[in-house]
C-alpha positions in Angstrom: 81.5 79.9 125.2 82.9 76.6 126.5 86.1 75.8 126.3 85.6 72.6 123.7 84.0 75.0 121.7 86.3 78.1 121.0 89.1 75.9 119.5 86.4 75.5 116.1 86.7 79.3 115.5 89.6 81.5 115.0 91.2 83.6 117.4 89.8 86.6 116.1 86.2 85.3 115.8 86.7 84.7 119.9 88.6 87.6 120.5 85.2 89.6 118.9 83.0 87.8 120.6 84.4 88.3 124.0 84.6 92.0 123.1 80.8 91.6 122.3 79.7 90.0 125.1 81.1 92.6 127.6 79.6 95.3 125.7 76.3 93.7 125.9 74.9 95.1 129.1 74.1 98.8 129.4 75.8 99.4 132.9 79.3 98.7 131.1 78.4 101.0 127.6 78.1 103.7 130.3 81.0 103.0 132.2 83.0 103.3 128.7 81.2 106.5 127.7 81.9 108.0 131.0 85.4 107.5 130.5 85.8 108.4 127.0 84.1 111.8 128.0 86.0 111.9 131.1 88.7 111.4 128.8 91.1 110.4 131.9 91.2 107.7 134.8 88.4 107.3 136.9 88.4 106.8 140.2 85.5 105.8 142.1 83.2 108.7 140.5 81.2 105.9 138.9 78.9 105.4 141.8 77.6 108.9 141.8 77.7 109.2 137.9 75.6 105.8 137.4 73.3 105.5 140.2 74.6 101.6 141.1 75.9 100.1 144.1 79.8 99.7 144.3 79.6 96.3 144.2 78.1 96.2 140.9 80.2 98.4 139.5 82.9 96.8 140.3 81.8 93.8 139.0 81.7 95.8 135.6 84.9 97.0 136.1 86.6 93.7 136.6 84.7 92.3 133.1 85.6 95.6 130.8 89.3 94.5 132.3 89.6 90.7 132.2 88.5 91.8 128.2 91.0 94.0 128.1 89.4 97.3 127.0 90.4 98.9 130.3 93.1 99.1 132.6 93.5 99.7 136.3 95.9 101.3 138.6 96.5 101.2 142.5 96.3 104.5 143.8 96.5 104.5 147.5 93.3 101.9 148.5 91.1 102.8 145.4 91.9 101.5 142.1 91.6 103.9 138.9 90.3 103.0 135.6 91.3 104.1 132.2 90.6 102.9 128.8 93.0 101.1 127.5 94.1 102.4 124.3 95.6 99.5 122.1 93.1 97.0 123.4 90.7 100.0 122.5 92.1 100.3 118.6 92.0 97.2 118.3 88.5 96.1 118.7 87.6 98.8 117.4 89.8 98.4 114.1 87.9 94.4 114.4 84.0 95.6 114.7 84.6 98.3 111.4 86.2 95.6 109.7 83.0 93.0 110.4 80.8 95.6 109.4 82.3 96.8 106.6 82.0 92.9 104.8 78.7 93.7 104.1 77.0 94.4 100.9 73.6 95.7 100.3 71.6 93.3 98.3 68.2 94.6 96.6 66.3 91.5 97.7 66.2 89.6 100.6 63.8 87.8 103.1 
């Protein structure tokens, strides 16, 4: 979204959005479900787990943490990944409370 636009929604409407348009590639939903089963940092065990190059990867890696839902540490020359967890509760506090504004109606198109 350019920025011109983002200033005619709220700060929530682009914080979701952002938060939706990193989940929307595959490579980067299994990135996050490795680490939630992992269920600690990873660190460079992605490559092996995922079947992409490093490069690509790592290009993942640096989108799930400029949006914040992961965080990185320097360990040595590798960098390890966690999820981060208030970034974490947070969108995920935002996307229950999107889909919980709708209603069911009987009819619709």
């Amino acid at each position: 979204m350019g920025v011109t636009k983002a200033d005619l929604f709220t700060a929530q409407q682009n914080q979701l959005a952002t938060w939706a348009k990193v989940l929307g590639h595959p490579a980067r939903i299994a990135i996050l479900q490795y680490m939630l089963k992992e269920n600690t940092c990873i660190c460079g065990s992605l490559v092996e787990e995922l079947g992409l190059a490093q490069a690509t990867i790592s290009q993942h890696l640096r989108e799930l943490k400029d949006a914040g839902l992961i965080k990185g540490t320097v360990e040595g020359t590798s960098v390890c990944y966690c999820i981060e967890p208030k970034a974490w509760a947070r969108a995920e506090a935002a996307f229950a409370k999107l889909f919980a504004t709708y209603t069911p109606i009987d009819s619709c198109c």
